[in-house]
N, C-alpha and C positions, 0 to 999 in steps of 0.2 A: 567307536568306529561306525555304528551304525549311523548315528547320526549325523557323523562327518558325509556320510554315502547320502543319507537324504537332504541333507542342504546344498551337496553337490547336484542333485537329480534339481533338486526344485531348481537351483541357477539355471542349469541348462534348460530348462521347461521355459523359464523366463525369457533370455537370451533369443529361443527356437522361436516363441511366440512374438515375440519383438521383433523380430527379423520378416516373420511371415505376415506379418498385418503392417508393417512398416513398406513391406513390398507390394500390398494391395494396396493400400493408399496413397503410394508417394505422388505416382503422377494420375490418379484417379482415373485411370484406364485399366484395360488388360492387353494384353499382346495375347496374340492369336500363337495357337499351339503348335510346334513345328513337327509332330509327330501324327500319325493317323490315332495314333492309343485312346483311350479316355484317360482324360489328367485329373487324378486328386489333390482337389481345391485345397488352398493353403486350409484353411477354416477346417476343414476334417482331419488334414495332417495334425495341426494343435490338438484337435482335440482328440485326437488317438494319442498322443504325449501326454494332456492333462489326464483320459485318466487310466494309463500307467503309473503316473506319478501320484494319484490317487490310492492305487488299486496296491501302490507300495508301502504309503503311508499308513495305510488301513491295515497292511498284514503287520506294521511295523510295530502297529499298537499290543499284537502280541506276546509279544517278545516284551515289550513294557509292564503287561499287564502280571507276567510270570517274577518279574524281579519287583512288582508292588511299588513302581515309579506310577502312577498312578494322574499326578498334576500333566508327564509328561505327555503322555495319552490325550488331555486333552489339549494342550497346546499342538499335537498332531492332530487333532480333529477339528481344530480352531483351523487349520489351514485346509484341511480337505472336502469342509466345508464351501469355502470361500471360492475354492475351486470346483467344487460340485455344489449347487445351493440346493439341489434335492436329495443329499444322502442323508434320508430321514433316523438311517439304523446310527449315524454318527452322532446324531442332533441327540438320541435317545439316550444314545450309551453317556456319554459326556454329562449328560445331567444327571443321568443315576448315579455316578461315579460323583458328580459333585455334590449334589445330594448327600451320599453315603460321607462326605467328608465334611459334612456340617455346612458345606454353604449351597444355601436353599436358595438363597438370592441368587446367584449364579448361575444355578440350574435354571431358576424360571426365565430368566434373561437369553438363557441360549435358546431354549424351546419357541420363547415368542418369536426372537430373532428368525427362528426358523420356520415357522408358520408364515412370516414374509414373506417367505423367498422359493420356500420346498412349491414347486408344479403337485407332487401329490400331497396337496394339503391336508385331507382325510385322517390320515394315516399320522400328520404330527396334529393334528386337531386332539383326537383321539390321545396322542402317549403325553402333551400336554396337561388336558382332562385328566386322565390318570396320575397323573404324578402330582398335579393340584391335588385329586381323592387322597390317594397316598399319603400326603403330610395332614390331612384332615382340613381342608380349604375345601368343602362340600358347595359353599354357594358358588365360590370363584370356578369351581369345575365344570360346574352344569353345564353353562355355554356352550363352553369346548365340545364336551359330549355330545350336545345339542348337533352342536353343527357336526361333528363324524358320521352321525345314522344317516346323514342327509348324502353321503357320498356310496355310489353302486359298489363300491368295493366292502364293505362296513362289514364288522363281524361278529360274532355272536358276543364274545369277549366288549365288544365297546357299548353293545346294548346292556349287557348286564353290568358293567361299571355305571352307566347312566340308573338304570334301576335300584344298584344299592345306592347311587347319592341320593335319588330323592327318595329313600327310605331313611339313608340318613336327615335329610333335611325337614323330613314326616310331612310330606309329600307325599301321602299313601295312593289319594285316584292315579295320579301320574307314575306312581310306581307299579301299580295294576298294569296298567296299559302296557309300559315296555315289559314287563313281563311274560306279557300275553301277547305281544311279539315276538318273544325271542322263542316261546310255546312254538307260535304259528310257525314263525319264519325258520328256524334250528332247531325241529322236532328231536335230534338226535344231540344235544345240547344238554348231557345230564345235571345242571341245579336250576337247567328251567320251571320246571315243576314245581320242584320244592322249595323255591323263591316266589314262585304266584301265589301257591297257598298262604306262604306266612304273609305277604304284605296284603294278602286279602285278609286274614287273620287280623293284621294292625289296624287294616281299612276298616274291619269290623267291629274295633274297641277288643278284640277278645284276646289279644295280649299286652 
């Protein structure tokens, strides 16, 4: 039932949207407003329906996720995506979920996909990076990492995934440094500390 409701929603999202940009463009004009009001523009209309239509699919994955339907989750975030190209928490969940079911190719496929597309790039740079660490792809991760620190929103969590890759990678000066970053920058950051000492430890040969 539920999903007979969401395929009905999406038609009409379809339909609505078809309708309202078929009426902006037919004769490539606008006719003047016959109301003193201010009028919302078909384009805001849409997309106050898309994301409804979104905001429904997303709760719908719930409800999925409790009955352990799990592919269909993400065939609902495959849509909600497509519909929102920056819902980075869908881009995330989807590949851990595909991940967690043995297909890693899959996961990496949507994550890149969505580093195209997401406006807050940062943020899938970062769960990218991570979920490369994750499966032990330490060289393929750096990048990623690399470029998350570079965005004003960045967080202590993406400097210290960057810091254990190139500890893993034995990369020790470069491990120093973000370490002594996340020190500087997230004093209140408790394995700041006692991740500087060790890789200055490793830096040092003394373990």
């Amino acid at each position: 039932m539920r999903y007979i409701q969401l395929l009905t929603a999406c038609a009409v999202l379809l339909a609505v949207a078809g309708t309202a940009l078929g009426q902006a463009t037919k004769t490539g004009k606008t006719s003047k407003p016959t109301v003193s009001k201010p009028q919302v523009s078909s384009k805001v209309q849409v997309q106050g329906i898309v994301d409804r239509v979104v905001d429904g699919l997303w709760e719908t994955t719930d409800y999925y996720w409790h009955d352990g339907d799990y592919n269909r989750i993400v065939s609902l975030v495959r849509v909600s995506v497509e519909a929102d190209p920056s819902f980075n928490d869908a881009y995330s969940s989807a590949a851990w979920l595909l991940w967690s079911m043995g297909d890693t190719v899959a996961a990496d496929s949507l994550l890149e996909y969505g580093v195209t597309r997401t406006q807050d790039k940062g943020d899938l740079y970062y769960e990218l990076g991570w979920h490369l660490y994750n499966t032990k792809r330490y060289a393929a991760a750096q990048p990623y990492l690399e470029k998350a620190i570079t965005y004003p929103n960045s967080e202590a969590r993406w400097y210290s995934t960057l810091g254990h890759t190139y500890r893993q990678l034995k990369k020790y000066d470069e491990a120093v440094k973000t370490w002594e970053t996340v020190v500087k920058k997230f004093p209140d950051f408790p394995p700041g500390k006692t991740n500087l000492e060790r890789v200055k430890a490793l830096q040092a040969g003394a373990l």
